[in-house]
N, C-alpha and C positions, 0 to 999 in steps of 0.2 A: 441359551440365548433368550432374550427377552419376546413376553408376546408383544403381536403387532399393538395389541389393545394398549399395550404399556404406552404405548407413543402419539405425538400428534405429530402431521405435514406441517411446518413454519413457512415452507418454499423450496421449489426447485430439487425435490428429492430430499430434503434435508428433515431430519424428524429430531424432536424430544423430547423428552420424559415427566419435563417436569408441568407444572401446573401452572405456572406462572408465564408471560409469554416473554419470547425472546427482546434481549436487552436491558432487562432488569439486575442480570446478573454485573454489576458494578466491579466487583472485587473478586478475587480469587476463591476467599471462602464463601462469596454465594456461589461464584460459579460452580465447584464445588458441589451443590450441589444439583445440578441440572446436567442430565445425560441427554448427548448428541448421538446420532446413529445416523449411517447413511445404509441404502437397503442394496446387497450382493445380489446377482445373479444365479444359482449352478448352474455350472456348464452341462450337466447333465440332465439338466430338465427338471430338477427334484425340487423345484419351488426355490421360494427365497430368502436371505435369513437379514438379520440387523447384523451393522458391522459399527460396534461404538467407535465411536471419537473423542479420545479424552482432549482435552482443550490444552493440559499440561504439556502433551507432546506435541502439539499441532497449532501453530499460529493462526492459521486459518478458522478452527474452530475456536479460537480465541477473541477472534473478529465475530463473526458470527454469536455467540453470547454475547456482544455489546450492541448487537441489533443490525445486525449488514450484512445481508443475502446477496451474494453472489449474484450477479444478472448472469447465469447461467440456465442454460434448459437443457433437455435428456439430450439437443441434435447437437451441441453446442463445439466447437472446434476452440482448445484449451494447450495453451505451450506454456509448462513448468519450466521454469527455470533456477535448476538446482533442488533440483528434486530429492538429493539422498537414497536412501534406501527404498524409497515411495511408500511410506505410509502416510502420507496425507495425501497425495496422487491419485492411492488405491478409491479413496472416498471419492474425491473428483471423478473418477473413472466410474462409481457408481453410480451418480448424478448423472452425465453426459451418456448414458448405454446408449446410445445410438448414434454417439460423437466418437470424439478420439481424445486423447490425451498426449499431447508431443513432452514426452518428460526427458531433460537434461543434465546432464553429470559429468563431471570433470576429473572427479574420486576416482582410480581404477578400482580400490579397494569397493569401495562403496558401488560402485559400478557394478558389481559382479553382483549383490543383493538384489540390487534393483533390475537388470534381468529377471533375475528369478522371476521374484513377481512378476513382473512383464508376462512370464507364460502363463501364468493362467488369466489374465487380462486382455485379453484379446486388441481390446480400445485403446491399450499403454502403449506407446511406443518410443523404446528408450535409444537417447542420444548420447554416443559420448562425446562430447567437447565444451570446451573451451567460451563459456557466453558472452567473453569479450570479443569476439569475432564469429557475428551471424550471418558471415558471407559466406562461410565453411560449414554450414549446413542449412543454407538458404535453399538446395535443392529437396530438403526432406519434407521442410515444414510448409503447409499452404497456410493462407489467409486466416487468422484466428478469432475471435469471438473475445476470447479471454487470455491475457501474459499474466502470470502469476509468478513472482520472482522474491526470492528467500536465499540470498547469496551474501556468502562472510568477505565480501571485497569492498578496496578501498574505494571504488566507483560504480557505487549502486545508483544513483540515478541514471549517470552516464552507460549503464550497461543498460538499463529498463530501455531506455531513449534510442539506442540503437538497434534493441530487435523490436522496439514500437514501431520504428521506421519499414524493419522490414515486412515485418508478420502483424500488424497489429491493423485488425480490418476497421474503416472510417468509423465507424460505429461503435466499436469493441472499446472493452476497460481493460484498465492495467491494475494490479494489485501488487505493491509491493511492499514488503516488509523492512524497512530500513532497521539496521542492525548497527544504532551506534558508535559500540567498542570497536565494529569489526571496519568501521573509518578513522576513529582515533579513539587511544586510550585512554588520552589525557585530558583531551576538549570536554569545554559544556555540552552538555547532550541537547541540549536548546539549540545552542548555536548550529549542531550538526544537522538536526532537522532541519532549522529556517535554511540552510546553504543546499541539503538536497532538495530540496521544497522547489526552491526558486531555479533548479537546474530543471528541475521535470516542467514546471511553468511556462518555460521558455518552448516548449512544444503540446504541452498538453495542459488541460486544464485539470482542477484541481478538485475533486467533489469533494470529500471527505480525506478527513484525518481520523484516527480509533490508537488514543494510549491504550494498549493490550493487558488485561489482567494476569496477572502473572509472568509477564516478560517484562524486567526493569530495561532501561536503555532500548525499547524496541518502537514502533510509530508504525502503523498499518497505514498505508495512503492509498486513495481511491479517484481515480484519473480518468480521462476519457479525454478523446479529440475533442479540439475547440468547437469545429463546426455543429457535433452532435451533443456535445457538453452543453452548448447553448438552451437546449431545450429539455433537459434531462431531469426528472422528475426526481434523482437521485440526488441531487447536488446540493449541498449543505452551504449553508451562507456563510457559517462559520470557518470553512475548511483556508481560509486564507493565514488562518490563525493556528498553524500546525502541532504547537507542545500543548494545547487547551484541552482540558479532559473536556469529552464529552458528556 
């Protein structure tokens, strides 16, 4: 594993390797070359080690090499939504050590991975259901910080917008990965943006848009209450303009 010296803090737990600072990676082959890491725990006391993030597997660190830190911190209360196996979860979990991680799945297959992990993550706390219906496990999850949602349905804002409703604190951001294809196969990928765009709109406001390097057909969008959006030092003038590279 890499020494600590190999790395710089960018924010919020988050480190990298390269020399250049975050968001210059444009394209897949800068990004490329710029290593992300977030730092492990041992549960045994035995110090601590870097755990990479490659950007290729992980949307999230995909965002982040385009220059957008997480408004997360170590106490921070985070509900995945469609978490998978948790390997981007795992990093989240390393970030928040003194938070939690409410992670989601609806895979049984997949399911049973992401337990795994879960035991030695003490902060993961895996969900199995359904994120079309956050009423059904509206008694697990408290007030959040952060919704982080990476779901192949055909109602991805309409699912972000309904566990914002429940779990998403006045304060708190939304991050969600809109996935195109996985709305229609055949549509403009413009048009599918502007139509999720204007559904999260309708309740939240809209800081940022990030075309993702390396993910064709993907749109990382960056949200927040209107009341706390108003003054958010985060919020991009631009973001009304959703397929615009930035």
């Amino acid at each position: 594993m890499n020494d600590f010296a190999d790395y710089t803090e960018i924010g919020c737990g988050i480190y990298q390797s390269r020399a250049s600072p975050a968001g210059q990676a444009s394209n897949a082959s800068n990004a490329s070359q710029t290593r992300l890491a977030t730092v492990s725990r041992q549960e045994d006391g035995g110090g601590q080690e870097f755990q990479v993030w490659d950007f290729r597997h992980s949307k999230l660190a995909a965002l982040i090499l385009k220059g957008y830190i997480p408004q997360i911190t170590e106490s921070s209360l985070v509900l995945y939504l469609g978490a998978a196996s948790g390997s981007t979860a795992s990093h989240i979990s390393d970030i928040v050590q003194n938070g939690l991680v409410y992670v989601l799945e609806f895979s049984p297959t997949v399911m049973k991975k992401l337990i795994s992990r879960c035991e030695s993550r003490p902060n993961m706390i895996p969900i199995f259901a359904d994120a079309n219906h956050p009423e059904r496990y509206s008694y697990l999850v408290d007030k959040v910080d952060l919704i982080y949602q990476d779901i192949a349905q055909r109602n991805q804002a309409e699912i972000a917008l309904a566990n914002a409703e429940y779990f998403l604190k006045d304060d708190g951001y939304l991050i969600l990965m809109i996935k195109a294809r996985s709305i229609d196969s055949t549509a403009d990928t413009k048009e599918i943006f502007k139509k999720e765009v204007e559904e999260l709109q309708k309740r939240l406001s809209i800081l940022k848009t990030v075309k993702l390097p390396g993910y064709r057909d993907h749109l990382a969008v960056i949200a927040r209450g209107r009341s706390s959006a108003a003054t958010d030092p985060t919020a991009d003038s631009t973001a009304s303009a959703p397929t615009r590279q930035p």
